[in-house]
TIVO-2410 file (N, C-alpha, C; in nm, 3 decimals):
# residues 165
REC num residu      c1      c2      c3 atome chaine
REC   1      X   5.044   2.367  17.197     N      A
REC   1      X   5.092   2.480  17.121    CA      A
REC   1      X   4.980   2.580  17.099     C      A
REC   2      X   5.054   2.694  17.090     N      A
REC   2      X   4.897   2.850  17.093    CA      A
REC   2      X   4.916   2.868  16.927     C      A
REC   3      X   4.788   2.842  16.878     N      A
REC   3      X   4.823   2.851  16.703    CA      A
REC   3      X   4.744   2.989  16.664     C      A
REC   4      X   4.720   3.042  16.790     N      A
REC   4      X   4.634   3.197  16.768    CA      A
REC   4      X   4.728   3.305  16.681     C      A
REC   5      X   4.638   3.373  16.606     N      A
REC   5      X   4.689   3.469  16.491    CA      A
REC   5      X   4.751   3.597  16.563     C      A
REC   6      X   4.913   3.668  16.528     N      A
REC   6      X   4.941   3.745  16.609    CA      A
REC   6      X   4.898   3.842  16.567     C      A
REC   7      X   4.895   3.962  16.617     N      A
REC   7      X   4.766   4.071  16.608    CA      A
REC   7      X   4.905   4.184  16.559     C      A
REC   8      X   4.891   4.289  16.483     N      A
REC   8      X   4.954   4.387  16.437    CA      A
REC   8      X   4.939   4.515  16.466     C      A
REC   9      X   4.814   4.481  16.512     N      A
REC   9      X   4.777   4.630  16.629    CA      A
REC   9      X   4.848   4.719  16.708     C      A
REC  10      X   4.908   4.772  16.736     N      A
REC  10      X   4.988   4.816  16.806    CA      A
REC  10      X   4.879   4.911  16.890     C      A
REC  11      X   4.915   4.917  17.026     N      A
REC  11      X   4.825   5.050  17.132    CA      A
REC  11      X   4.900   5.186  17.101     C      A
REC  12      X   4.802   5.313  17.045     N      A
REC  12      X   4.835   5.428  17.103    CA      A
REC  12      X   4.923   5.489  17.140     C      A
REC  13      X   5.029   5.539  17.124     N      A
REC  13      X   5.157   5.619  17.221    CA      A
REC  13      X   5.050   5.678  17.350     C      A
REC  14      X   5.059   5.676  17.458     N      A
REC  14      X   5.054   5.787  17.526    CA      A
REC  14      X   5.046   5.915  17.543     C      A
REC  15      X   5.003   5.996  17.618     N      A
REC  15      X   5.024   6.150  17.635    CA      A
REC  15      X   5.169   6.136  17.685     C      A
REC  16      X   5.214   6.076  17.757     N      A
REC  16      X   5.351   6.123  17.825    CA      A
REC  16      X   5.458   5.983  17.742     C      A
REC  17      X   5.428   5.987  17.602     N      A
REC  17      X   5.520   5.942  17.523    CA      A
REC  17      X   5.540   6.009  17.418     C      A
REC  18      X   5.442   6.093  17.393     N      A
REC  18      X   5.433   6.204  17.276    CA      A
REC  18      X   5.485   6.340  17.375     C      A
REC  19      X   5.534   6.369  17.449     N      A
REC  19      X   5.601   6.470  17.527    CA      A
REC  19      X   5.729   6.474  17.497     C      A
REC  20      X   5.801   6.355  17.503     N      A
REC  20      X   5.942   6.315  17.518    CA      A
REC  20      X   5.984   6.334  17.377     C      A
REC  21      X   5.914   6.350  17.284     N      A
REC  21      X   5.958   6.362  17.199    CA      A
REC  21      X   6.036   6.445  17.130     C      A
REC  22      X   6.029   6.547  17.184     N      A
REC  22      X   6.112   6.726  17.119    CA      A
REC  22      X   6.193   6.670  17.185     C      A
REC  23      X   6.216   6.612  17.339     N      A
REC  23      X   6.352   6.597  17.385    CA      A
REC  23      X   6.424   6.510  17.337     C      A
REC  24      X   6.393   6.401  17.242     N      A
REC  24      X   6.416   6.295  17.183    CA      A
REC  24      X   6.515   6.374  17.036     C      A
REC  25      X   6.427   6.461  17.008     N      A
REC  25      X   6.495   6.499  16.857    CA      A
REC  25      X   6.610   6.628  16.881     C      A
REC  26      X   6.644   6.669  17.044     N      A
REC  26      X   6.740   6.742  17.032    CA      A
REC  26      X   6.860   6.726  17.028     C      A
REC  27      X   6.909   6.621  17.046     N      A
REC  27      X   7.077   6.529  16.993    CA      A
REC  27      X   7.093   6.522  16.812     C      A
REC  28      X   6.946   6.511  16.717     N      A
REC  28      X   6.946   6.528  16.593    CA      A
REC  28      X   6.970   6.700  16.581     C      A
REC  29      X   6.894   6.769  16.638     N      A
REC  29      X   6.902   6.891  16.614    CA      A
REC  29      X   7.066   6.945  16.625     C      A
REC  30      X   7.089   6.868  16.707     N      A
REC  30      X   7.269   6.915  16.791    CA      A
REC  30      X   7.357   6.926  16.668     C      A
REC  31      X   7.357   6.759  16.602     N      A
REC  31      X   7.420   6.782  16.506    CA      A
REC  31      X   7.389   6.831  16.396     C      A
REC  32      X   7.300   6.805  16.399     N      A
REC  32      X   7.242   6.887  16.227    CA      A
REC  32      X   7.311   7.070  16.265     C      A
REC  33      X   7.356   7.146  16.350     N      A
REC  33      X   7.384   7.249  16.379    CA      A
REC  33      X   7.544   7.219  16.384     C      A
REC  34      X   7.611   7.143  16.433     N      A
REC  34      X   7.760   7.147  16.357    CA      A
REC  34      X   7.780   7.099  16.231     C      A
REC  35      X   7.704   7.092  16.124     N      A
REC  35      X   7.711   7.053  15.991    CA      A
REC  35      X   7.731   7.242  15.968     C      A
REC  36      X   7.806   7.292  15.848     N      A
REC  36      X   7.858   7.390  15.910    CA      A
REC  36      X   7.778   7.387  15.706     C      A
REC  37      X   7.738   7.530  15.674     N      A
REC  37      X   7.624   7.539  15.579    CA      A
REC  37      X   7.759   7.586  15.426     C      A
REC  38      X   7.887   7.623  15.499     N      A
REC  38      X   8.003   7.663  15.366    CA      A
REC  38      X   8.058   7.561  15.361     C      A
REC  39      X   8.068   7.421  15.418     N      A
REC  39      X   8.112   7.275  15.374    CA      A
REC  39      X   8.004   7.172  15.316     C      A
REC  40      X   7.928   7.217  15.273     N      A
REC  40      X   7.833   7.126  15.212    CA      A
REC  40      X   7.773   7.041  15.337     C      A
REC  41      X   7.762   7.090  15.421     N      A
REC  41      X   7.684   6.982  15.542    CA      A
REC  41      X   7.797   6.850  15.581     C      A
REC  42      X   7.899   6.880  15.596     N      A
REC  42      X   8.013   6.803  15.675    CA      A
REC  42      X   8.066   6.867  15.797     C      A
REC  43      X   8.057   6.805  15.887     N      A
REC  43      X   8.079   6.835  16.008    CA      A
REC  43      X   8.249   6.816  16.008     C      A
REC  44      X   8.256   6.959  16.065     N      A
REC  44      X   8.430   6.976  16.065    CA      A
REC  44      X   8.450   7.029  16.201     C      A
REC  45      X   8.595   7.028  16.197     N      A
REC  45      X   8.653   7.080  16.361    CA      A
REC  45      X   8.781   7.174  16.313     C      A
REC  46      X   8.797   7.285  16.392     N      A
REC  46      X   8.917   7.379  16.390    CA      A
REC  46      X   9.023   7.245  16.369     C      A
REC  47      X   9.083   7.325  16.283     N      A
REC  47      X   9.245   7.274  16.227    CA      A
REC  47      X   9.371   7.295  16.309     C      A
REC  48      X   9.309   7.384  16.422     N      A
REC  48      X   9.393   7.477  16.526    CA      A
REC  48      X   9.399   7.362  16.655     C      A
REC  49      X   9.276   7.248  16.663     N      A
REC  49      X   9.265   7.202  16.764    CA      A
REC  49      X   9.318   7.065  16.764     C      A
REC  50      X   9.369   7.031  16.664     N      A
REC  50      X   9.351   6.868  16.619    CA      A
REC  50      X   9.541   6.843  16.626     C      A
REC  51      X   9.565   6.723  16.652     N      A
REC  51      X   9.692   6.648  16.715    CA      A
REC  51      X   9.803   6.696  16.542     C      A
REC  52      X   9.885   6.717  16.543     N      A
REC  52      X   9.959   6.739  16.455    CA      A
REC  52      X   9.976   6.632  16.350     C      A
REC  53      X   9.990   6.524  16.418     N      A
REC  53      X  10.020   6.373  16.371    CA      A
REC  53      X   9.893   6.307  16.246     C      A
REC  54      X   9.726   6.380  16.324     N      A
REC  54      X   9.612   6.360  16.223    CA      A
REC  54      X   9.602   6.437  16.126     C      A
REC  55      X   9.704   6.576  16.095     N      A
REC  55      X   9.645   6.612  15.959    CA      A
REC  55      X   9.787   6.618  15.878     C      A
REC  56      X   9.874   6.568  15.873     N      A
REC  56      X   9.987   6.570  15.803    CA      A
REC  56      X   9.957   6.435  15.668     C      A
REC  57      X   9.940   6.444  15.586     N      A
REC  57      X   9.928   6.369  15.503    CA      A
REC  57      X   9.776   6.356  15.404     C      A
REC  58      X   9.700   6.437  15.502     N      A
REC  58      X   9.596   6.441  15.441    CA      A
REC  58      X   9.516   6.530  15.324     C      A
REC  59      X   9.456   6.556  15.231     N      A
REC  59      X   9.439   6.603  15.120    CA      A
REC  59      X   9.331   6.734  15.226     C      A
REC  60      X   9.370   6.841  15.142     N      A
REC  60      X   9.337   6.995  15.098    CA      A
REC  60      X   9.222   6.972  15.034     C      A
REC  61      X   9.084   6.971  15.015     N      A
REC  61      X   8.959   6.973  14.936    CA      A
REC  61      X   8.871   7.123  14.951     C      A
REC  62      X   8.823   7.117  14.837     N      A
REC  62      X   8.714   7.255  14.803    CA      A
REC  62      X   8.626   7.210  14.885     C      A
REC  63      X   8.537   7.323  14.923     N      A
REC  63      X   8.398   7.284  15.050    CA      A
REC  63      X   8.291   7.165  15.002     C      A
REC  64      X   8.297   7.153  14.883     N      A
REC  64      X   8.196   7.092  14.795    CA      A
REC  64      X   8.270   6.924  14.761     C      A
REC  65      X   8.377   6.933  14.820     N      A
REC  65      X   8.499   6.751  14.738    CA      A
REC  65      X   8.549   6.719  14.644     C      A
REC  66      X   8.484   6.841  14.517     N      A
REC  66      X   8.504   6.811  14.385    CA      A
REC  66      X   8.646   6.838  14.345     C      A
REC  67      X   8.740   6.937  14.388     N      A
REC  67      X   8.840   6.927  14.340    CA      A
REC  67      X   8.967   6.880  14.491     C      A
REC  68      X   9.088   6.844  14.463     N      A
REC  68      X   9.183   6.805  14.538    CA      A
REC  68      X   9.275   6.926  14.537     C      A
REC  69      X   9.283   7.039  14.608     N      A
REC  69      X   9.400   7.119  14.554    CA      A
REC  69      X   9.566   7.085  14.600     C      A
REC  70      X   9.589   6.974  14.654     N      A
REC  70      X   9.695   6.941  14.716    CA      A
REC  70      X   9.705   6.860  14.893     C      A
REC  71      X   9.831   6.861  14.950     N      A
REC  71      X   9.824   6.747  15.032    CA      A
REC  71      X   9.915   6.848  15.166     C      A
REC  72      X   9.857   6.789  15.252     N      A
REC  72      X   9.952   6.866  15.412    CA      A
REC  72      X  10.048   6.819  15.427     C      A
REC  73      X  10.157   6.881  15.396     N      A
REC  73      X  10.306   6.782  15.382    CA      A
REC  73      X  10.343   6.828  15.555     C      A
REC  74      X  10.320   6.959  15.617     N      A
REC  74      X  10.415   7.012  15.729    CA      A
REC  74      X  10.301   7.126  15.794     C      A
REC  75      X  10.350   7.110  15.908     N      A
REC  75      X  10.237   7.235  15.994    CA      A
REC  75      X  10.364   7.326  16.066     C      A
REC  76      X  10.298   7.428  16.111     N      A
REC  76      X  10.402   7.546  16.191    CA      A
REC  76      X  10.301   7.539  16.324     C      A
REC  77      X  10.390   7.495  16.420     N      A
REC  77      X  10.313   7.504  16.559    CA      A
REC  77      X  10.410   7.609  16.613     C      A
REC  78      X  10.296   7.690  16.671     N      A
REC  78      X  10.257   7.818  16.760    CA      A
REC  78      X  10.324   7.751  16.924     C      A
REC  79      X  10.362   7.893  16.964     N      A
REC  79      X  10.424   7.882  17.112    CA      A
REC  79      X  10.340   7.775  17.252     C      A
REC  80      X  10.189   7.813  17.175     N      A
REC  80      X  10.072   7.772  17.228    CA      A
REC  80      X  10.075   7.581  17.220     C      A
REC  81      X  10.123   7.596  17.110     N      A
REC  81      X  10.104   7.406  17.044    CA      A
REC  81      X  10.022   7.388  17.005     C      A
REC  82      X   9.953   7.455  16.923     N      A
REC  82      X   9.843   7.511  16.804    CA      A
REC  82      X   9.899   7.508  16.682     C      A
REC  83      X   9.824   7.445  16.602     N      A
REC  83      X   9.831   7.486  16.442    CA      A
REC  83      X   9.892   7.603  16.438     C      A
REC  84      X   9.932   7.672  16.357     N      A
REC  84      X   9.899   7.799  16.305    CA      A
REC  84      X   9.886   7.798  16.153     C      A
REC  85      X   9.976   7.753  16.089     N      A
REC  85      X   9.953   7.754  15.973    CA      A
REC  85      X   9.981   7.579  15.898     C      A
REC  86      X   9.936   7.577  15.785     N      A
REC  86      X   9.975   7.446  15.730    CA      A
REC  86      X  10.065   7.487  15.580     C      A
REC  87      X  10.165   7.362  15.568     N      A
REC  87      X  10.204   7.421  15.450    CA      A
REC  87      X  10.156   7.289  15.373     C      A
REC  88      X  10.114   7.310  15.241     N      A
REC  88      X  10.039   7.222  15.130    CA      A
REC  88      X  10.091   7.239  15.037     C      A
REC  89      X  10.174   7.076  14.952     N      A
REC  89      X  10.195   7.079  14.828    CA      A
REC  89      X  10.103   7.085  14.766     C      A
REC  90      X  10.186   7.172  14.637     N      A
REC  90      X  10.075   7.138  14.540    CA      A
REC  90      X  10.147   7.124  14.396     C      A
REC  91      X  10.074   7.056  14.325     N      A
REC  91      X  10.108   7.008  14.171    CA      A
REC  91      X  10.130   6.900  14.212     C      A
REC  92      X  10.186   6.832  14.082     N      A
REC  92      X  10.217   6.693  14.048    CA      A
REC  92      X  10.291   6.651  14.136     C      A
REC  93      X  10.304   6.548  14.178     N      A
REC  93      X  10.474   6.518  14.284    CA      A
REC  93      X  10.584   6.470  14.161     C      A
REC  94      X  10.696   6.538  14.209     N      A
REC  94      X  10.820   6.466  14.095    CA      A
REC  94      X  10.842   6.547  13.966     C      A
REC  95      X  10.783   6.661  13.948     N      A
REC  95      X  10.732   6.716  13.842    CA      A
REC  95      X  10.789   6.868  13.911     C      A
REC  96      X  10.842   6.941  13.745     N      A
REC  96      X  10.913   7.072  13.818    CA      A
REC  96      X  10.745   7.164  13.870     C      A
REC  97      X  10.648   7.139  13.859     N      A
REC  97      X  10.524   7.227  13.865    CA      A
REC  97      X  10.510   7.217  14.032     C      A
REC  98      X  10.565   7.121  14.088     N      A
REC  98      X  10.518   7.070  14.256    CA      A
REC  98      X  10.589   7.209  14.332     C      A
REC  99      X  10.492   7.271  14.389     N      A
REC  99      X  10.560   7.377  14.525    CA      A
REC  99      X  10.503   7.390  14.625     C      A
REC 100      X  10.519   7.433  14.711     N      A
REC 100      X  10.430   7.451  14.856    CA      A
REC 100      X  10.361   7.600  14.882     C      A
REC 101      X  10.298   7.578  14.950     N      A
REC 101      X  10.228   7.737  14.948    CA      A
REC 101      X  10.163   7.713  15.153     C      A
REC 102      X  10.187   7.817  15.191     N      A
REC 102      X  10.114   7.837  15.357    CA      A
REC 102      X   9.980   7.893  15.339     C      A
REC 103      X   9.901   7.831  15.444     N      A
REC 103      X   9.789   7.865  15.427    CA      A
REC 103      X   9.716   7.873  15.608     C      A
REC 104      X   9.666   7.980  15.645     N      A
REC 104      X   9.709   8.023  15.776    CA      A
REC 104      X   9.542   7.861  15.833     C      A
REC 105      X   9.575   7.829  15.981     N      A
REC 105      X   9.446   7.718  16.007    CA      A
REC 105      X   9.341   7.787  16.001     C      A
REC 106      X   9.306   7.938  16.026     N      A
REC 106      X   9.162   7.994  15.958    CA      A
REC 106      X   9.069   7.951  15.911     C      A
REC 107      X   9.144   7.945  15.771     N      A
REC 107      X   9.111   7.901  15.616    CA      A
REC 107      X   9.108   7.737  15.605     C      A
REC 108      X   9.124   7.668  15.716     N      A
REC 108      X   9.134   7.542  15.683    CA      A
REC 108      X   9.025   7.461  15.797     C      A
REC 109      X   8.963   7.367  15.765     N      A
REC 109      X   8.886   7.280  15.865    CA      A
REC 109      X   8.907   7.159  15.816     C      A
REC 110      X   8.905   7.036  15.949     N      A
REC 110      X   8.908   6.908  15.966    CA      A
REC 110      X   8.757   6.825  15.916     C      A
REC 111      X   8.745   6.776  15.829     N      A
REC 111      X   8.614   6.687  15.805    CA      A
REC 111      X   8.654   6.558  15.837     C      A
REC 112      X   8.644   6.498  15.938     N      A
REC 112      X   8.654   6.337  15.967    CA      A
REC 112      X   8.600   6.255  15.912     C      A
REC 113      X   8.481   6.296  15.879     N      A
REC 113      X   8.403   6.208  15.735    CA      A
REC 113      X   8.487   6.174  15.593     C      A
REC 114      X   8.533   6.269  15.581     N      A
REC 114      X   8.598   6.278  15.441    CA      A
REC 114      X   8.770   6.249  15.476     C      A
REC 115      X   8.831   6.236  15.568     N      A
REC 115      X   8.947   6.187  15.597    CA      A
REC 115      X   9.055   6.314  15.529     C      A
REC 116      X   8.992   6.444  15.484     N      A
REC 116      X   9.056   6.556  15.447    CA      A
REC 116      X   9.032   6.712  15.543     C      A
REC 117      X   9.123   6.792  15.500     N      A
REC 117      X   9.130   6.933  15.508    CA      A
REC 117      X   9.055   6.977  15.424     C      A
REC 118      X   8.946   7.075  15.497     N      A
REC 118      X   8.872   7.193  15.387    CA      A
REC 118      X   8.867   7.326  15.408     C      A
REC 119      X   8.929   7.346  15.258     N      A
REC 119      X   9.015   7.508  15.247    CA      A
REC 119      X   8.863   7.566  15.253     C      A
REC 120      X   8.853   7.688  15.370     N      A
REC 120      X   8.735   7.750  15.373    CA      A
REC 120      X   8.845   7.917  15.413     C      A
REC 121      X   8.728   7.983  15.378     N      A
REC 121      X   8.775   8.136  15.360    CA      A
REC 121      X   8.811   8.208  15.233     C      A
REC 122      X   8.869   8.113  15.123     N      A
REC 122      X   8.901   8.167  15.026    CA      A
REC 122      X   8.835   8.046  14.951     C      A
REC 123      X   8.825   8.097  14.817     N      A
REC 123      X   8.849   8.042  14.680    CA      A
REC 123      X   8.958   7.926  14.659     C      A
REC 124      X   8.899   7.864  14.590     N      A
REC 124      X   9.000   7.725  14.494    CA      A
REC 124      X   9.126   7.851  14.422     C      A
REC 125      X   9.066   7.952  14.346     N      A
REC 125      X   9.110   8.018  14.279    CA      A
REC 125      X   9.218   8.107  14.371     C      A
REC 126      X   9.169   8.154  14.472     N      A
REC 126      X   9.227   8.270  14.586    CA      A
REC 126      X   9.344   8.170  14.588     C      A
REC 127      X   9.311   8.028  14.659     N      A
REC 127      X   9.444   7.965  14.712    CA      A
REC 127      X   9.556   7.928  14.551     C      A
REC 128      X   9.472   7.929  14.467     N      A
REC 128      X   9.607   7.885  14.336    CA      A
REC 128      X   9.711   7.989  14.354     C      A
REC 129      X   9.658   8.102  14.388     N      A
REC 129      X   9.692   8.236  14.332    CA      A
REC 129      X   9.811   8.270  14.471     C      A
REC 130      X   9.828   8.189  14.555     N      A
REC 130      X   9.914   8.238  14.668    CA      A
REC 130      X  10.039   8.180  14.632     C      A
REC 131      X  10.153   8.258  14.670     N      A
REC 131      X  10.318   8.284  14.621    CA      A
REC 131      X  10.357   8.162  14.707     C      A
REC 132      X  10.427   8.037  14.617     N      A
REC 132      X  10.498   7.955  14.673    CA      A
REC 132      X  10.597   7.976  14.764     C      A
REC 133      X  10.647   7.929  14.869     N      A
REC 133      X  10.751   7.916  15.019    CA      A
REC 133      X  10.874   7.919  14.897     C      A
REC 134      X  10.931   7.965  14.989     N      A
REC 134      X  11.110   7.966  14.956    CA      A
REC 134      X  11.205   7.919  15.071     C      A
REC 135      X  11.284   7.843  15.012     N      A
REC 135      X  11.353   7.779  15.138    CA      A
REC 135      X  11.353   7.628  15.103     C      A
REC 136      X  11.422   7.607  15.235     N      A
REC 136      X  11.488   7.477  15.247    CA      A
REC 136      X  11.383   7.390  15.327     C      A
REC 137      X  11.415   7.274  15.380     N      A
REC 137      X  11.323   7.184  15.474    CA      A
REC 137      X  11.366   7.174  15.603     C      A
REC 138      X  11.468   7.276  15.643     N      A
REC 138      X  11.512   7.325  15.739    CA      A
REC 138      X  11.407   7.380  15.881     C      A
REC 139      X  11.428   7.279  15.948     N      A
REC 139      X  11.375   7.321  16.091    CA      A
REC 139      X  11.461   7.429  16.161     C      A
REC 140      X  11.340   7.540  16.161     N      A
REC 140      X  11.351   7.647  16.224    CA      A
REC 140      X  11.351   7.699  16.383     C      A
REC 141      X  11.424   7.754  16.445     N      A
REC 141      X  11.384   7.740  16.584    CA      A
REC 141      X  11.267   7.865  16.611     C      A
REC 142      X  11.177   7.864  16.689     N      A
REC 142      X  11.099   7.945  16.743    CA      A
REC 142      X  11.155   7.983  16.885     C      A
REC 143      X  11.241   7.943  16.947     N      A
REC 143      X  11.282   7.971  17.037    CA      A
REC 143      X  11.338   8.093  17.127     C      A
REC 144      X  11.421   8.086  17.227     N      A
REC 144      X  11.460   8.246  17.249    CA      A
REC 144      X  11.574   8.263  17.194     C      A
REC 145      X  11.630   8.206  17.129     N      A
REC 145      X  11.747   8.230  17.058    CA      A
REC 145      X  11.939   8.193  17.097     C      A
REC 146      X  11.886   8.181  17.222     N      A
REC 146      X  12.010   8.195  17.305    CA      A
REC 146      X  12.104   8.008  17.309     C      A
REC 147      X  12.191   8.003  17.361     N      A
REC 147      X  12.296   7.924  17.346    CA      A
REC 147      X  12.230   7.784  17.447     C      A
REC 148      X  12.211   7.690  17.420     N      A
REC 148      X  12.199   7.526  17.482    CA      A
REC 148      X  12.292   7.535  17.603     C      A
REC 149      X  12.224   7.558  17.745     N      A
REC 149      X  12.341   7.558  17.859    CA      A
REC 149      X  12.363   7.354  17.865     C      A
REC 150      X  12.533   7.372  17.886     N      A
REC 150      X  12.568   7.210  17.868    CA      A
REC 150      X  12.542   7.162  18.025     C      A
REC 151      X  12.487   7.065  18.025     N      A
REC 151      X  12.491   6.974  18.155    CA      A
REC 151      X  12.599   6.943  18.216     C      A
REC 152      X  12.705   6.889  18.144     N      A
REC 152      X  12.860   6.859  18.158    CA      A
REC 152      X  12.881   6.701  18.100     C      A
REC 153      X  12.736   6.682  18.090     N      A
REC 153      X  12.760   6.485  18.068    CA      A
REC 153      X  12.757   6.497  17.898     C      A
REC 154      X  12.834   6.342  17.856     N      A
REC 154      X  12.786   6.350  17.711    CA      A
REC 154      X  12.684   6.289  17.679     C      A
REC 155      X  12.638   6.325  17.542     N      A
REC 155      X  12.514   6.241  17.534    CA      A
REC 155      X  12.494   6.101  17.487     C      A
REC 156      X  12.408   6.067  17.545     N      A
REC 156      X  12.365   5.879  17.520    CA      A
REC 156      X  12.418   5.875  17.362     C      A
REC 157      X  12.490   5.758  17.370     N      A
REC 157      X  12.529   5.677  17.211    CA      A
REC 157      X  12.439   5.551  17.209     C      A
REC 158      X  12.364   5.564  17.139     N      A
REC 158      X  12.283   5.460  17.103    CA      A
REC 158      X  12.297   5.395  16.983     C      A
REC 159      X  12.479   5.390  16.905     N      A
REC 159      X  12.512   5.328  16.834    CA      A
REC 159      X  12.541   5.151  16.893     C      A
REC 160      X  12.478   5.056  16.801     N      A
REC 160      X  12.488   4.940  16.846    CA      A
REC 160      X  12.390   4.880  16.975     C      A
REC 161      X  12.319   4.942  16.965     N      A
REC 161      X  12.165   4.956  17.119    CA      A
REC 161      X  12.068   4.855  17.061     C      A
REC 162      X  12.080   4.808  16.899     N      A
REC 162      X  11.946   4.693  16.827    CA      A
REC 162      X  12.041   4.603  16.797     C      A
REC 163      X  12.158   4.585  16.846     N      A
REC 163      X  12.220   4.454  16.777    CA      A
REC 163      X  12.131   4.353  16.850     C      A
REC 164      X  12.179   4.230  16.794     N      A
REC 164      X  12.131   4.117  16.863    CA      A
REC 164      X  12.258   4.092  16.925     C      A
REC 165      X  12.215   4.014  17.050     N      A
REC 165      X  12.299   3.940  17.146    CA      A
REC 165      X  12.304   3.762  17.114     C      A
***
């Protein structure tokens, strides 16, 4: 057995290990530059770009986290299949104070860190201050307007399709 004392010394970096180094710290630099300086240093993504399915349910927050102004109940997708706007309850749920208000994706960014929407462009205050939706929960068509040409067949009945056999 070698009962020799291990040594703590470490050798020198190199000249051509102290080079690599700026190239080493530009993936830190990368992100430290999408930390975006009006969200408190949370890295967010357009609200315009993200799957419909990831921001429906998720909470509305001030740039800073401290307050909740409400929740993404419904989005309006664009001809494109883009965000365009989100609509966000707000108030209590169950409570006559609860209404919805639109708020165009602009004003809104994705923080994946925080598992929320952050209202950017306006004020906590700006967004209280916007005129609740009127209307029903009625899906709207964006379409050209015109009449469903019929195929001639009827359509699939998929009454009785989960029974058991």
């Amino acid at each position: 057995m070698d009962h020799r004392r291990l040594s703590l010394r470490m050798p020198l970096p190199s000249l051509s290990a102290l080079a690599i180094l700026p190239v080493l710290a530009l993936p830190v630099l990368a992100l430290g530059a999408c930390a975006s300086s009006d969200m408190g240093g949370v890295p967010s993504a357009e609200v315009a770009t993200k799957p419909p399915v990831e921001l429906v349910g998720l909470t509305v927050q001030t740039p800073d986290g401290r307050r909740i102004l409400g929740n993404v109940s419904d989005l309006v997708i664009g001809p494109t299949n883009r965000v365009e706007q989100a609509i966000v309850t707000v108030g209590a749920p169950r409570f006559p104070n609860e209404h919805k208000v639109m708020v165009g994706s602009d004003n809104l960014r994705y923080a994946r860190n925080r598992q929320a929407v952050i209202l950017t462009g306006m004020t906590a205050e700006e967004f209280a201050a916007l005129p609740p939706i009127a209307g029903s929960d009625r899906m709207v068509s964006l379409g050209s307007g015109g009449a469903l040409s019929s195929s001639g067949t009827a359509p699939t009945n998929w009454a009785g399709a989960t029974k058991s056999r």
